[in-house]
C-alpha positions in Angstrom: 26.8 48.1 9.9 23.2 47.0 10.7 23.2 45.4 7.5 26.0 43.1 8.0 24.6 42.3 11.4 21.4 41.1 9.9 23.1 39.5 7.4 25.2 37.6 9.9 22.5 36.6 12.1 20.2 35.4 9.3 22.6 33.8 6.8 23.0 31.0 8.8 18.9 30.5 9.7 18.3 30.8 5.7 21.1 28.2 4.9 19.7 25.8 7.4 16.5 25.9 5.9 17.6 25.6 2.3 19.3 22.4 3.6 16.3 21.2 5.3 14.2 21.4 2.1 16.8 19.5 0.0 15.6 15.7 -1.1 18.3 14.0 0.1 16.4 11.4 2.4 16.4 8.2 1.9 13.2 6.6 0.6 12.9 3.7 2.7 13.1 6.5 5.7 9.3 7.0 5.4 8.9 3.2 6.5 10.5 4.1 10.0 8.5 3.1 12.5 8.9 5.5 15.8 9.6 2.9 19.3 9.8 0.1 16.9 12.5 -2.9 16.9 12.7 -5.2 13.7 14.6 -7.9 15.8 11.4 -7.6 18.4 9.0 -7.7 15.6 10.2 -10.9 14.1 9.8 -12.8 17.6 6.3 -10.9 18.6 5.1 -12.5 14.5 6.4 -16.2 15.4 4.7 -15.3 19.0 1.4 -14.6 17.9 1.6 -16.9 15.3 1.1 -15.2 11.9 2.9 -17.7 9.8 -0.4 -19.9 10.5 -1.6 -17.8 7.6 0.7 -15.8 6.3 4.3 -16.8 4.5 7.0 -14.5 5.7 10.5 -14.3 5.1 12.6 -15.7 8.1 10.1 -16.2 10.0 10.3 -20.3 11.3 7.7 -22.5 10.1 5.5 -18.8 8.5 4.7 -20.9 5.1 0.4 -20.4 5.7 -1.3 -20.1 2.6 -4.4 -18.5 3.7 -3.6 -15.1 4.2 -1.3 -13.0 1.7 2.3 -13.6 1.4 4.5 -11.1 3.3 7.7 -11.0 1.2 8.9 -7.9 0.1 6.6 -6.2 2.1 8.4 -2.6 2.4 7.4 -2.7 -1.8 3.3 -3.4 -1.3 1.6 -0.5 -1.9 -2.2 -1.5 -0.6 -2.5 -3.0 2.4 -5.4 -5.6 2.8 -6.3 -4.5 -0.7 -7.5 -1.3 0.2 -5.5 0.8 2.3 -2.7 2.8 1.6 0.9 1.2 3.1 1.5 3.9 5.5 3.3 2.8 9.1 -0.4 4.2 10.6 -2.2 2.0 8.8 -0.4 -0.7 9.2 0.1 -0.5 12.9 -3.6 0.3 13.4 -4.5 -2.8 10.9 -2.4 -5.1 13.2 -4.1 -3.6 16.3 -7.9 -4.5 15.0 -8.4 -5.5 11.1 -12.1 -5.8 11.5 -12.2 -2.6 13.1 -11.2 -1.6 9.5 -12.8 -4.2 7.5 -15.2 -6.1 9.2 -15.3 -8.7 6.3 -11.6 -9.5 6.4 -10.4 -13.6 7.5 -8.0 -11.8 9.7 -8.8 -11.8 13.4 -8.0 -9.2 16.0 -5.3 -11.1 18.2 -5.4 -8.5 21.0 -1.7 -6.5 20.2 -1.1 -4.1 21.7 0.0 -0.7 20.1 3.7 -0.7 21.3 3.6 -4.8 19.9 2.2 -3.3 16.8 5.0 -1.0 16.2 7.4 -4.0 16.7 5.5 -5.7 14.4 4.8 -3.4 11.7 9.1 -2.6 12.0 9.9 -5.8 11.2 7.9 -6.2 8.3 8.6 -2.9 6.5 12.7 -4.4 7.2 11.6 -6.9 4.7 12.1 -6.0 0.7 14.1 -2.8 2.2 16.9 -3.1 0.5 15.1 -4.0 -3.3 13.4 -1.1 -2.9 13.8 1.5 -6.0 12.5 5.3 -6.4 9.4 5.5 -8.9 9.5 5.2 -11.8 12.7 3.3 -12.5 13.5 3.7 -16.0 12.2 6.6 -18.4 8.4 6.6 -18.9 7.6 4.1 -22.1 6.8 6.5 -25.5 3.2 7.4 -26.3 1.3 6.5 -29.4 1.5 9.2 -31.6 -1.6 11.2 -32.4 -1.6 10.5 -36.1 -1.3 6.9 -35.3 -4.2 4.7 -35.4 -5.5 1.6 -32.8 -3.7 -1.7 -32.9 -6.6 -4.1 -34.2 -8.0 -6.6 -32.6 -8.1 -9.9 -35.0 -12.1 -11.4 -34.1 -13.5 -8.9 -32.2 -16.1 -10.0 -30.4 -19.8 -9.6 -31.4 -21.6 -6.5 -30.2 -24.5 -8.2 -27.7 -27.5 -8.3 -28.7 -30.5 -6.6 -27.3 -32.0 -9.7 -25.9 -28.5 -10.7 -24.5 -29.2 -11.9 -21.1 -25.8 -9.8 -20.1 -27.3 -6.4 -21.4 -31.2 -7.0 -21.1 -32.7 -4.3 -18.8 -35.8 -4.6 -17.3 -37.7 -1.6 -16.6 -41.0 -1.5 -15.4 -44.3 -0.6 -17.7 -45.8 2.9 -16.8 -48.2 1.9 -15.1 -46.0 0.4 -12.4 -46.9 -3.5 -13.3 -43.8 -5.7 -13.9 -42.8 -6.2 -17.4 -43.8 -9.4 -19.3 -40.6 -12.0 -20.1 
């Protein structure tokens, strides 16, 4: 009797988190931005003027050249060529970029964190629907161990050890600089 009262009262809590675990999300999902508005994004980028540098999809007059392009973005994988593309990055890269990369061309514009959400919203809207789980076809076949290495018709000349490329200067024992 105790058992099927256990049973009833935790069948359902185990079920529930079987379901939970299952990976039925959709992979785009993890580009949801929390308080953020795609339609307010677009109008806060023509706003503050991005297209000046930046070409972006829809976006009036956004055909800069400066910057990157910002097609497709929701596919990028770095952001500013060395972040990850994570909605925290980003937002916090709209926010300040020199804060993050002090030698970057792009200049803190003073938005705010709720604009940045907005922002960052729209532009992870864009290249959404392209978007395709990794990898999307079968991985390509391996060389086979018994094969050999494709060769390489003129390879080039190994450098020389005057080579101006490979030269090393170290300096003599007794600390004096060497002699050219």
């Amino acid at each position: 009797m105790i058992l099927r009262l256990l049973l009833l009262i935790l069948m359902p809590m185990v079920l529930t988190g079987l379901a939970a675990c299952s990976d039925t999300q959709d992979p785009s999902s993890r580009l949801v931005i929390a308080g953020g508005e795609p339609e307010q994004g677009h109008a806060l980028i023509q706003a503050y003027g991005c297209g000046t540098c930046h070409t972006i999809e829809d976006v009036r007059g956004a055909r800069g050249k400066v910057g990157p392009r910002l097609e497709n973005y929701a596919q990028q994988h770095l952001l500013a060529g060395f972040l990850p593309n994570t909605p925290q990055n980003l937002i916090a890269w709209l926010i300040d970029p020199v804060a993050l990369k002090p030698t970057t061309g792009m200049p803190a514009q003073g938005v705010t964190e709720a604009e940045a959400r907005h922002m960052a919203a729209y532009l992870y809207s864009l290249g959404r629907d392209e978007m395709q789980d990794y990898p999307p076809d079968p991985p390509l076949p391996l060389r086979a161990v018994d094969e050999g290495a494709a060769d390489i018709p003129n390879p080039p000349a190994a450098p020389s050890g005057t080579d101006v490329r490979t030269r090393r200067i170290v300096p003599n024992p007794d600390g004096t600089a060497p002699k050219s």
